[in-house]
C-alpha positions as CSV (number, residue, x, y, z in Angstrom):
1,X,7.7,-39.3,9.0
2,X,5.6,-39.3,12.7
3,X,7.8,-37.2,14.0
4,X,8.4,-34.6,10.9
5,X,4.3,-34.7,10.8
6,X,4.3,-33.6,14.6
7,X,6.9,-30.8,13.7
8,X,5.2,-29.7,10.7
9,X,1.8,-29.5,12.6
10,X,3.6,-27.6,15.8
11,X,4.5,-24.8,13.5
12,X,1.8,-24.8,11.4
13,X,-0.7,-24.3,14.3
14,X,1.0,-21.0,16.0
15,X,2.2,-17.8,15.0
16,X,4.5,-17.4,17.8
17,X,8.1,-17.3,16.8
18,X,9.3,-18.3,20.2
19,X,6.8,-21.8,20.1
20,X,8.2,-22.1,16.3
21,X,11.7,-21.6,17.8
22,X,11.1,-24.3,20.5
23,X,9.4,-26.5,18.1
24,X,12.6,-26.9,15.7
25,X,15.2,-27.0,18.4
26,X,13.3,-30.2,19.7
27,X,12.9,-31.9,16.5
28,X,16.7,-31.1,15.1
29,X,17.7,-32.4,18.9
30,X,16.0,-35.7,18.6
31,X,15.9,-36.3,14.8
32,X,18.2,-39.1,13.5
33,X,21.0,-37.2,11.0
34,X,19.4,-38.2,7.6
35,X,16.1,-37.4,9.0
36,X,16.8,-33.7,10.0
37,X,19.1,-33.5,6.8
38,X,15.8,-33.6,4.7
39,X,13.9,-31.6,7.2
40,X,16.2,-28.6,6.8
41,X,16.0,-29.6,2.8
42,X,12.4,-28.8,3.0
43,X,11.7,-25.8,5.8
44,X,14.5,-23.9,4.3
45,X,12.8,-23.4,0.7
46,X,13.5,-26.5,-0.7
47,X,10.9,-27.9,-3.0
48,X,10.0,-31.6,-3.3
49,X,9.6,-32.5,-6.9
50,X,6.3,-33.5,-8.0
51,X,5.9,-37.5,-7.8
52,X,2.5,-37.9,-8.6
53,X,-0.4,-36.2,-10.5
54,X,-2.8,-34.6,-8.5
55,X,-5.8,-35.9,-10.9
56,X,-4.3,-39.2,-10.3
57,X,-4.0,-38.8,-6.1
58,X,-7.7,-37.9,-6.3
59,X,-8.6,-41.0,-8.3
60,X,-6.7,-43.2,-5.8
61,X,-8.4,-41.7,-2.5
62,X,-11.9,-41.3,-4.0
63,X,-11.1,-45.3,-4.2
64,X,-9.9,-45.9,-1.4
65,X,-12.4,-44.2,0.5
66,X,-15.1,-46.1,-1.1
67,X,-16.9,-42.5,-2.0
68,X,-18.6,-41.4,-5.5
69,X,-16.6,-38.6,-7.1
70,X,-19.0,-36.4,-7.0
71,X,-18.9,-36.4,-3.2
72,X,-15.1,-35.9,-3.0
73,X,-15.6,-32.9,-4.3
74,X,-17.9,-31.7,-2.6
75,X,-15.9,-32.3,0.5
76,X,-12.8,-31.0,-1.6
77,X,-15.2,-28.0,-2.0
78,X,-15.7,-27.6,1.5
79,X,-12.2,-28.3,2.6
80,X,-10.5,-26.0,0.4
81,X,-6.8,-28.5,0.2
82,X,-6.4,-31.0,-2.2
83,X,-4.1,-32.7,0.9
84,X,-6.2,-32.2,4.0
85,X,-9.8,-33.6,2.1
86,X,-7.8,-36.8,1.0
87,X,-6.1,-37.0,4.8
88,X,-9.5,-36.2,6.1
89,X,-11.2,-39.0,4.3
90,X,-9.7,-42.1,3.7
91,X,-10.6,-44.8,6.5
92,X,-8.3,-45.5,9.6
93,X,-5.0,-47.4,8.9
94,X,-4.5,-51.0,9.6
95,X,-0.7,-50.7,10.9
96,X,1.3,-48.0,12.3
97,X,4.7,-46.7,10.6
98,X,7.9,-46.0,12.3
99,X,9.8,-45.3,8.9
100,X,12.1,-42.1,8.9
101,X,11.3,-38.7,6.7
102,X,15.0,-39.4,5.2
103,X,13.6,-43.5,4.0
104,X,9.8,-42.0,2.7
105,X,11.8,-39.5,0.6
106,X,14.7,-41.7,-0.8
107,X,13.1,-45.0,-0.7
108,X,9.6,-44.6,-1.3
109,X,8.1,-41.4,-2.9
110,X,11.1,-40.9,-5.4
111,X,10.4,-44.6,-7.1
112,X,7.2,-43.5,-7.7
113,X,8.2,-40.7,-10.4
114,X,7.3,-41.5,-13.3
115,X,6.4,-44.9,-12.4
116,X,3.6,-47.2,-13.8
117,X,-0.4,-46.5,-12.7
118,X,-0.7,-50.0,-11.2
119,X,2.7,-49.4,-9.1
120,X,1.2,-46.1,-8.1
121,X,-1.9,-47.4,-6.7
122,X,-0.3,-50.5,-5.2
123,X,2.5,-48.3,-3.5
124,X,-0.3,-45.2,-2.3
125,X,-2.9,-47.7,-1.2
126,X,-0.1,-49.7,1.2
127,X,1.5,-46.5,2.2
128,X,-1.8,-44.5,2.8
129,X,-2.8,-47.8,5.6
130,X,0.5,-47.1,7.6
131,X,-0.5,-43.9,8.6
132,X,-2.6,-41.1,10.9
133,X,-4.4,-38.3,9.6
134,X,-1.9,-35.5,10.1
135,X,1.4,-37.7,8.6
136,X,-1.2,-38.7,5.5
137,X,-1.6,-35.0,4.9
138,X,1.7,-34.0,4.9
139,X,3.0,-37.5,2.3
140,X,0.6,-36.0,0.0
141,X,2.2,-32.3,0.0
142,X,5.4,-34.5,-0.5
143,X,4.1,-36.7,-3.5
144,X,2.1,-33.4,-4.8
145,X,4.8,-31.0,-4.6
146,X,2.4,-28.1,-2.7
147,X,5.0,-28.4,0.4
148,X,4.8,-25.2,2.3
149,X,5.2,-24.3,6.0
150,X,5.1,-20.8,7.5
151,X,8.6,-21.0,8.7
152,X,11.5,-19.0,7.5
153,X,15.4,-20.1,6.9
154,X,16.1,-17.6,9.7
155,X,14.4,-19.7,12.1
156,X,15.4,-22.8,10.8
157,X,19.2,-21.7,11.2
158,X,18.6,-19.9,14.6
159,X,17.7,-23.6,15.7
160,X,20.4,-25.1,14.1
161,X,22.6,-22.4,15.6
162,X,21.2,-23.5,19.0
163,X,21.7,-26.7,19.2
164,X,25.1,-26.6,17.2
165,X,26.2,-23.7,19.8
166,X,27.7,-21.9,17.0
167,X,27.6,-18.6,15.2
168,X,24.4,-18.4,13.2
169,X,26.0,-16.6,10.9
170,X,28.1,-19.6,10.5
171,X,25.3,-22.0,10.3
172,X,23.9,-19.6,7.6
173,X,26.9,-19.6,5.5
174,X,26.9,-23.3,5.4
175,X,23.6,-23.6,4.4
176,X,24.0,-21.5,1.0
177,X,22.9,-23.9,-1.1
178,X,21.6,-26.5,0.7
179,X,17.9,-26.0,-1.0
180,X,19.4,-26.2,-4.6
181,X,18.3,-29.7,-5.2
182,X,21.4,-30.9,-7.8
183,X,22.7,-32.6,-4.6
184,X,20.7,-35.0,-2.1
185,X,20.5,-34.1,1.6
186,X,22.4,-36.5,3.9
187,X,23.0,-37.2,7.3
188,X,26.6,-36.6,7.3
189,X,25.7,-33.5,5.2
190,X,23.8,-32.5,8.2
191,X,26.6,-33.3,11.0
192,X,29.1,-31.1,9.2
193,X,26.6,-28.5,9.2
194,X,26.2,-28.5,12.4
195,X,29.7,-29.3,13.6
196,X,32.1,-26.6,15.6
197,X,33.4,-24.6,14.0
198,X,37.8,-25.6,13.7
199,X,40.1,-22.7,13.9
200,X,41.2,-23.5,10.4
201,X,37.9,-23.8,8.8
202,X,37.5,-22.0,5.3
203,X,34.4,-20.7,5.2
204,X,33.0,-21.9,1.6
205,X,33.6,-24.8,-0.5
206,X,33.9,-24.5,-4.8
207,X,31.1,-22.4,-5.9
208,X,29.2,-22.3,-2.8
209,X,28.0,-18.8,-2.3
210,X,28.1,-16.3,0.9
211,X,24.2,-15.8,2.3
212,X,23.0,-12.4,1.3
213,X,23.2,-9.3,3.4
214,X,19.6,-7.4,3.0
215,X,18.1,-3.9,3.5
216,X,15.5,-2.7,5.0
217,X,12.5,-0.6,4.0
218,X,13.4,3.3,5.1
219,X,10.2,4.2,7.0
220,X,11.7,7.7,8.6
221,X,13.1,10.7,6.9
222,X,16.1,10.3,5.3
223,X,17.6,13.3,7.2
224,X,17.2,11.3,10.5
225,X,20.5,9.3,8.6
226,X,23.0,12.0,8.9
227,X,24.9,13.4,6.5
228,X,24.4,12.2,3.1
229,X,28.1,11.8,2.2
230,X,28.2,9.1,5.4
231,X,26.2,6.8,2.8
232,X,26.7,5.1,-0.4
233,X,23.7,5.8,-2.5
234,X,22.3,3.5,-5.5
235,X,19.5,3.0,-7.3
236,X,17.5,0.3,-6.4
237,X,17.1,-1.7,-10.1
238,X,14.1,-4.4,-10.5
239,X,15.9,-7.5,-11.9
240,X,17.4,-10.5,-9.8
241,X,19.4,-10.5,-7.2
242,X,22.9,-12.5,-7.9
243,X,26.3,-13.4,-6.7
244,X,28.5,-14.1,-9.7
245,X,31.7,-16.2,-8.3
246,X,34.9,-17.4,-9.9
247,X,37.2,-20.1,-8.2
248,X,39.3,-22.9,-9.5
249,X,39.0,-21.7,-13.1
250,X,35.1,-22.0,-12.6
251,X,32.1,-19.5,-12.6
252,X,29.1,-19.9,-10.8
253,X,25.7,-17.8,-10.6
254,X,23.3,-18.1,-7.9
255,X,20.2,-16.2,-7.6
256,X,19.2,-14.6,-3.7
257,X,16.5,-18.3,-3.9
258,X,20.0,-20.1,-3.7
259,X,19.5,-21.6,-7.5
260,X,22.0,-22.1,-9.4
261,X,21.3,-20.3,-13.0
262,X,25.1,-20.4,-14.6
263,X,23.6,-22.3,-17.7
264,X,20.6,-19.8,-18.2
265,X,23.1,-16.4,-17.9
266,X,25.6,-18.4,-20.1
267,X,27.0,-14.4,-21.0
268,X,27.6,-13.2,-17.2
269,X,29.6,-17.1,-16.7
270,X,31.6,-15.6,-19.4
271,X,33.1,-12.4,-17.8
272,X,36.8,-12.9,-17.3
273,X,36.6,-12.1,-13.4
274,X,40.0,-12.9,-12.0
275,X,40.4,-16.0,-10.1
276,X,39.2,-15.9,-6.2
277,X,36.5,-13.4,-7.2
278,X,33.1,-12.9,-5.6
279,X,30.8,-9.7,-6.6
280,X,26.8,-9.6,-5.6
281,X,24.8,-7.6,-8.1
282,X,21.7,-7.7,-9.5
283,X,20.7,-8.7,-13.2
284,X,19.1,-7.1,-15.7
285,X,17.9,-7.1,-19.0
286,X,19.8,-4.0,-20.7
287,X,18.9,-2.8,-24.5
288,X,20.9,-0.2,-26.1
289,X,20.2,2.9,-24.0
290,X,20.5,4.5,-20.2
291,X,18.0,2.3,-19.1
292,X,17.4,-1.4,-18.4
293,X,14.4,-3.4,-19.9
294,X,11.4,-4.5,-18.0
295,X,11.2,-7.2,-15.8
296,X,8.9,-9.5,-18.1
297,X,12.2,-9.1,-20.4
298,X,14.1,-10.5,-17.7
299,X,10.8,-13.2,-16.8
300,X,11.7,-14.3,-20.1
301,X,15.1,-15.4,-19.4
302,X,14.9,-16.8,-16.4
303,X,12.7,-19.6,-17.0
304,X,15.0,-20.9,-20.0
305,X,17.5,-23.6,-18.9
306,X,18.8,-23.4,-22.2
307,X,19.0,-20.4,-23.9
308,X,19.0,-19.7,-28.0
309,X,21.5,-17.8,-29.7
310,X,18.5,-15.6,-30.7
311,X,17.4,-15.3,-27.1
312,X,20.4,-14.0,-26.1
313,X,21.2,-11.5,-29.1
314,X,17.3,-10.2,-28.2
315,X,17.7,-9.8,-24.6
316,X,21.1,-9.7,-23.3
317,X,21.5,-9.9,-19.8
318,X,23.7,-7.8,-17.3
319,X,25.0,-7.9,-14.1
320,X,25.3,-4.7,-12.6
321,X,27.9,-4.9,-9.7
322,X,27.0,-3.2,-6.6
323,X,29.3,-5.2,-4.3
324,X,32.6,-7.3,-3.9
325,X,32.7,-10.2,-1.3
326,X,36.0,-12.1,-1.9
327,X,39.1,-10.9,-3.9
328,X,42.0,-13.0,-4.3
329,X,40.2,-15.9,-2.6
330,X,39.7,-14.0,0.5
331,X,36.6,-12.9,2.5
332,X,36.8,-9.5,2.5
333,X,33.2,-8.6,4.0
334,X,34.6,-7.6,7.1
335,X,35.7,-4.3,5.6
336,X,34.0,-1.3,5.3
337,X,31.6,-0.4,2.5
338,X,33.9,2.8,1.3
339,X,36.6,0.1,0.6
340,X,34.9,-2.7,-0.7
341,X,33.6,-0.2,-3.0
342,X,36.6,0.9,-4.2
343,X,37.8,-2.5,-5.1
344,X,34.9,-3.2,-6.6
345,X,35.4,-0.3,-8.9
346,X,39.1,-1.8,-9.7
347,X,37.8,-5.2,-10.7
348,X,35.3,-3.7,-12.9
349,X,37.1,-1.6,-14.6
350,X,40.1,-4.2,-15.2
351,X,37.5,-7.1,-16.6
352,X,35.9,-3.9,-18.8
353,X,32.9,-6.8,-20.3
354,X,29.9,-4.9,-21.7
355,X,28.1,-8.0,-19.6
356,X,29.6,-6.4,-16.3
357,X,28.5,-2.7,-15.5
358,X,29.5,-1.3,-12.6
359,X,26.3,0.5,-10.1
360,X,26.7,4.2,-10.4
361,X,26.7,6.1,-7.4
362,X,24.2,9.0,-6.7
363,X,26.2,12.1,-5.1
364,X,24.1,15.3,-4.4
365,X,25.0,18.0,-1.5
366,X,21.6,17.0,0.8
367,X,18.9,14.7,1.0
368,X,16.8,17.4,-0.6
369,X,18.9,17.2,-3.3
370,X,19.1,13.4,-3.5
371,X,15.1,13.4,-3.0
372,X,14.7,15.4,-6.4
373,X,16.9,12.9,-8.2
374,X,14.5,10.4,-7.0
375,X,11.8,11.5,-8.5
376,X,13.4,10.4,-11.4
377,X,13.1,6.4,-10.6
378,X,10.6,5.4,-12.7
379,X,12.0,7.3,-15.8
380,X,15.4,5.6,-15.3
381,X,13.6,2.2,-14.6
382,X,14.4,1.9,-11.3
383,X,12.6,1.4,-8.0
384,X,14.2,3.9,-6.2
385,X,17.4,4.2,-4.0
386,X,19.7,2.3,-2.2
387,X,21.3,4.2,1.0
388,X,24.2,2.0,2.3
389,X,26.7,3.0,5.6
390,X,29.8,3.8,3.9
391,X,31.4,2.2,7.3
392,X,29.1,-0.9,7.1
393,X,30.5,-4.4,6.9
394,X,28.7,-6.9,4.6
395,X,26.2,-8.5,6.9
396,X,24.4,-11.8,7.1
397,X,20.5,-11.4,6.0
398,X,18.4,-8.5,7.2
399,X,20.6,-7.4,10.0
400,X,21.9,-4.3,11.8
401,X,24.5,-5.5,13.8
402,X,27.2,-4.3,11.1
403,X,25.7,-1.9,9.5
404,X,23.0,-1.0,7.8
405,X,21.4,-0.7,4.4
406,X,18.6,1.0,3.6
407,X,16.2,1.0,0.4
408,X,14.5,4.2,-0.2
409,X,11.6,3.5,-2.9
410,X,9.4,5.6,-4.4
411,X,5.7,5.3,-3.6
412,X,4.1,2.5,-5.3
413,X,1.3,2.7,-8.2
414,X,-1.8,1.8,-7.0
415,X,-6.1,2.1,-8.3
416,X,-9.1,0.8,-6.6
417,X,-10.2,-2.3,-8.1
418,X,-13.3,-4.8,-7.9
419,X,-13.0,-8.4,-6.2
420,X,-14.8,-10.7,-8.8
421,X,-13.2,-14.2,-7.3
422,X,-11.8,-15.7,-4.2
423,X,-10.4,-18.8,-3.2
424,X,-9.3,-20.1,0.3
425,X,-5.7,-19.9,1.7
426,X,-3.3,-22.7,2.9
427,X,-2.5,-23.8,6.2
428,X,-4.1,-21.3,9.5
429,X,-6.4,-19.9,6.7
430,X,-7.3,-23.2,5.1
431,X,-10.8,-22.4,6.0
432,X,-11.1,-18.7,4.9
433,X,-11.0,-17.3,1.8
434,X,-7.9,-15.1,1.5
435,X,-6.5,-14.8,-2.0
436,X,-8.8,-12.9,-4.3
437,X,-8.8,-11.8,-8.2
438,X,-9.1,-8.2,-8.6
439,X,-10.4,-6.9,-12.2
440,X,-10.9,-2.7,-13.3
441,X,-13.7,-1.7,-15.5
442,X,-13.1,-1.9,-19.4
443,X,-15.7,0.6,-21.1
444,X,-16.4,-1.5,-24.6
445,X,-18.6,1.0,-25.7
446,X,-20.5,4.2,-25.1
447,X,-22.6,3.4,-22.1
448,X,-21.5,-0.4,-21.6
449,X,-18.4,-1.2,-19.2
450,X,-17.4,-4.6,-18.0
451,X,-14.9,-5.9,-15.3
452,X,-11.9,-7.4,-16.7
453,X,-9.5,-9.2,-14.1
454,X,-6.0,-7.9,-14.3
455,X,-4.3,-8.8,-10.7
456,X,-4.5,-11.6,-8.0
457,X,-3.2,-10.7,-4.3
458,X,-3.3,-12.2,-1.2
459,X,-1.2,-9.9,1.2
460,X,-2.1,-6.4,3.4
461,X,-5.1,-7.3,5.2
462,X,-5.6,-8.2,8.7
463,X,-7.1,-11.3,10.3
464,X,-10.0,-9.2,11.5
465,X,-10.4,-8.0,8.0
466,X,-9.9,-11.3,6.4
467,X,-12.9,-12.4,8.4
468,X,-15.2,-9.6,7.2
469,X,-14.2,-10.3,3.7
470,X,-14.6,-13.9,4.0
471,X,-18.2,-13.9,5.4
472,X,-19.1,-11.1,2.7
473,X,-17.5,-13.8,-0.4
474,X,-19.9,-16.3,1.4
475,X,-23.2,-14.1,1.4
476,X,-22.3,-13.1,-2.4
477,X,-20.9,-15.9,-4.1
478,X,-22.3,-16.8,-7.7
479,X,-20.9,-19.9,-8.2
480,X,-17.9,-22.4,-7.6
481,X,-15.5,-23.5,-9.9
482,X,-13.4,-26.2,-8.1
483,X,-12.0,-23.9,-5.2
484,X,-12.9,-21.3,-6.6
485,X,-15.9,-18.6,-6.0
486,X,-16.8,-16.2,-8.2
487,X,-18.6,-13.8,-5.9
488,X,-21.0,-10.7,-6.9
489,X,-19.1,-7.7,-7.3
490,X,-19.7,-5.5,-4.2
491,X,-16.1,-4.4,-2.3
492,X,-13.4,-2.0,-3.5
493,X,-9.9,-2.7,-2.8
494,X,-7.2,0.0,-3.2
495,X,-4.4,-2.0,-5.1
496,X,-0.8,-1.3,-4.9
497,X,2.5,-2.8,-7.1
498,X,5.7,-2.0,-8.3
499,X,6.3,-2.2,-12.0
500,X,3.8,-2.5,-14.6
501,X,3.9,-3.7,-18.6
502,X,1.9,-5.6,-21.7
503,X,1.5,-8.8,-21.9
504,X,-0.3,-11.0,-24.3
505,X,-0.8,-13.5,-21.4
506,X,-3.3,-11.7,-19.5
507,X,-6.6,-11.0,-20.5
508,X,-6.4,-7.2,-19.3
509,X,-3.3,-7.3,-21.7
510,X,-1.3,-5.7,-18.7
511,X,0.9,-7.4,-16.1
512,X,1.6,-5.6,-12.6
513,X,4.7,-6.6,-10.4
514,X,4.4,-7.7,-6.5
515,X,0.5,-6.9,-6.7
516,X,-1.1,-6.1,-2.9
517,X,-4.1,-4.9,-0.9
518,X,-3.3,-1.7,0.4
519,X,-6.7,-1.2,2.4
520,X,-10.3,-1.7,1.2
521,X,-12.5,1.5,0.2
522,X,-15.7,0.9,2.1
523,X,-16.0,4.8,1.3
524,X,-16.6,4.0,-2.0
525,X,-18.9,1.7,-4.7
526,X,-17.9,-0.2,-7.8
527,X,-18.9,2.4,-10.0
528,X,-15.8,4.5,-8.5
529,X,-13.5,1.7,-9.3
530,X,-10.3,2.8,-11.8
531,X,-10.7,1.5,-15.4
532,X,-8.5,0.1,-18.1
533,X,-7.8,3.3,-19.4
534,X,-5.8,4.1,-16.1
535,X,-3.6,1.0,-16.2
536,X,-2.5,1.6,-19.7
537,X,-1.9,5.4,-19.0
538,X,0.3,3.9,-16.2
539,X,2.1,1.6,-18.5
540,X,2.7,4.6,-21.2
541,X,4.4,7.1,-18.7
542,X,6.6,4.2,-17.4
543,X,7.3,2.6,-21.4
């Protein structure tokens, strides 16, 4: 645990991908197997199951640190982490611990699931006198299930790559998976992944997936591309990303998180794919008609382990196949895009299940052309365009080195909007308040509005901004609600996101997709903010 609390602090207190880099390579070099087995678990996505209430973790260390409760929440308050005020003040421990991550996880936080109170206690109070400040902090993430780290699985299999002195594009094949939580992390788990690679070595195992290849956002004109007919152009649908896979007389669908859904989508494990199949694609909601459903449709489904007969007659899902990865149990994403496309076409047409469509291709004579189509997107549903190379392999992540794909969206919505609440961040920006509620006015009647919250976002402003917001929530907050402040409204954001539509769960009776800052209009006053009325006129052109 020492040494995963050292590693977890190292990345947590730069933002220097080399140091981060250097940070991993050092801990997977010295970490014993089982250890680093857990550690990849964990900075690769993986989240720890929560062990413990967090009413009941605040119980315990108000206890333990002899303090009334009123004053743990003031320092809680003040802190702004649950974690770091109970790290911060429980008294200095009595022993030291030399206990592995791989032994804390296994042997000591998993008992305590669903365990008794009095077990609880016992356990956390021993535990809690074993250890420093920083390792405290990070058991509690653990036990609480908040575990985060601003570290991504490119890094983390960069490192491995490193110290394995292997293709990284190996390492990340091998990992596909590895964060899906059916299956426990173990050491030998972890030598195999980081074990040469044998000349004989076939590259997945059952329904393991292949890691995703990614686009990027087109930021120049399309014409700097070339000739339109050198790319494979899509649109670019809203739903979830998914490899649908069919080996040993099994399917299997995994979502671009690396879950396993298969029992949620029981209707795309049913499509007859032939045997040694692989085809990525996204799914989507689709009701009778040209167009799929919203995304809360698809919200709806995804969150259902189990899923109704009516569920599915209501909202039947699709996959709409834009790709093909493995025929006839061979890897075929070496080959160009023109020819996995072409197979891909084949397949579909010979399984010819309304659960299986196949992702039409755009064709116009120039990117003027193709630029008027997209104008279309948010009629047809869509987000925009895809532009893949027609001679581009199927990569590895967000990549260039065999090609290239491209999305092209459309602009997104956006309105100017009032921050009414704000609450601090995690990690670096523990301290600061950085993720805010945004509301538009609501004119009840003649002559009397109101701000009614419709969006949270935490992303698009810089650290110098963040600071000048932070120090104005300060100087105009109201009041506090646990972490929360509601401040006096005073600053105009301009608010962007993707996709908007009703829902009964939010008080603006609207719910807007991928909400961010775009900039904040210090050229203009809350008065000027954008209303209701604007939202719902947003929501009727795209219904």
């Amino acid at each position: 645990m020492r040494e995963f609390a050292q590693l977890y602090g190292e990345l947590d207190d730069t933002t220097s991908t080399s140091r981060k880099l250097a940070a991993l390579q050092a801990y997977f070099q010295r970490a014993a197997p089982a250890d680093a087995a857990w550690a990849v678990y964990f900075l690769a996505g993986g989240k720890p199951r929560q062990a413990v209430p967090s009413k009941l973790l605040r119980e315990l260390a108000t206890e333990r640190a002899g303090l009334d409760a009123w004053l743990f929440d003031e320092a809680y308050h003040a802190v702004g982490d649950l974690a770091e005020t109970i790290a911060l003040i429980l008294p200095a421990p009595g022993q030291r611990s030399d206990i592995g991550l791989a032994e804390w996880i296994e042997q000591r936080i998993a008992p305590l699931r669903g365990a008794a109170p009095e077990t609880i206690r016992a356990s956390l109070l021993a535990y809690w006198d074993e250890l420093e400040t920083r390792e405290r902090f990070l058991l509690v993430k653990l036990i609480g299930g908040g575990f985060r780290v601003g570290v991504s699985k490119l890094l983390v299999t960069r490192a491995l790559a490193s110290i394995a002195a292997i293709d990284s594009k190996l390492i990340a094949q091998r990992l596909m998976g590895w964060t899906d939580g059916k299956v426990s992390p173990t050491g030998a788990g972890f030598l195999k992944l980081i074990s040469a690679q044998s000349d004989g070595e076939h590259a997945l195992r059952g329904g393991q997936p292949y890691p995703f290849f990614l686009a990027h956002p087109l930021q120049a004109a399309p014409e700097t591309l070339g000739e339109p007919g050198d790319w494979l152009v899509e649109w670019k649908y809203d739903g979830m990303r998914a490899q649908l896979l069919r080996r040993a007389g099994a399917s299997w669908l995994w979502s671009r998180g690396e879950e396993l859904i298969t029992e949620r989508f029981p209707e795309l494990a049913q499509v007859p794919l032939p045997e040694g199949t692989v085809l990525d694609g996204e799914i989507l909601i689709w009701q009778p008609g040209d167009v799929p459903s919203a995304f809360a449709d698809l919200q709806k489904r995804m969150g259902r382990k189990t899923v109704s007969p009516k569920l599915l007659a209501e909202l039947p899902a699709v996959l709409v196949a834009y790709d093909m990865l493995e025929m006839d149990g061979v890897d075929i994403r070496h080959l160009p895009q023109r020819e996995r496309r072409a197979l891909l076409e084949g397949v579909v047409a010979q399984v010819a299940s309304p659960a299986l469509r196949l992702s039409p291709r755009i064709e116009a004579a120039s990117w003027e052309a193709l630029a008027a189509i997209r104008v279309e997107s948010r009629a047809r549903g869509v987000e925009g365009m895809m532009l893949k190379a027609m001679s581009a392999a199927y990569g590895v992540g967000r990549t260039k080195d065999v090609g290239t794909w491209w999305k092209w969206k459309i602009d997104p919505y956006s309105v100017d909007a009032v921050l009414i609440y704000a609450q601090a961040g995690h990690g670096r920006r523990a301290s600061l308040y950085t993720d805010y509620t945004f509301a538009v006015w609501d004119d009840v009647e003649e002559g009397e509005r109101k701000l009614v919250p419709f969006a949270k976002a935490y992303s698009g402003l810089t650290d110098a901004e963040i600071g000048q917001v932070d120090a104005a929530i300060r100087k105009t907050t109201i009041e506090k609600f646990g972490p929360v402040r509601s401040v006096k409204p005073s600053m105009v954001f301009e608010i962007g996101f993707e996709g908007i539509a009703a829902s009964g769960r939010h008080k603006a009776g609207i719910a807007v997709r991928f909400p961010r800052i775009l900039r904040r209009r210090e050229d203009k006053t809350i008065a000027d903010a954008d209303t209701l009325a604007t939202l719902k006129a947003m929501l009727a052109s795209a219904a």
